[in-house]
N, C-alpha and C positions, 0 to 999 in steps of 0.2 A: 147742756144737752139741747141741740135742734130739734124744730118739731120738725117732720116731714109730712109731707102734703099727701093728704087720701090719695088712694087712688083712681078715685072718681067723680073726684073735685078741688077745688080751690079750696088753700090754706082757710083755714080761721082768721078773721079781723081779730084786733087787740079784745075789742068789747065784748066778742063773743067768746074769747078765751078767759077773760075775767069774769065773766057770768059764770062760767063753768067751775071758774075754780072756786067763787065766793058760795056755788052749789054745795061743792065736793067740802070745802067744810062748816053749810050751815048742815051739811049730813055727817059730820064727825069722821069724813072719809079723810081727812089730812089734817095737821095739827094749825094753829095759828101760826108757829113758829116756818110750817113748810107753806102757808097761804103768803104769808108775806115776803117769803125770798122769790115766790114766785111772780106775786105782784111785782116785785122789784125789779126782776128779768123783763117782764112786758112791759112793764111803764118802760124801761130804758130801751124798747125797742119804736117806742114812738117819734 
């Protein structure tokens, strides 16, 4: 799944998408299991 770009600004850098998602689950909002596929999609966008 693409992320698309707000609408009233420029996409997220990788870092700023990895800080958000390393948020989402030191808040228990996503499991480790969906933190790391997603790391795995941004790392492989670098």
């Amino acid at each position: 799944m693409k992320q698309t770009k707000k609408s009233g600004g420029k996409e997220k850098s990788p870092l700023e998408r990895m800080s958000e998602l390393k948020e989402m689950r030191d808040r228990n909002l996503i499991s480790d299991v969906e933190y790391e596929r997603k790391k795995d999609e941004i790392m492989k966008e670098l």
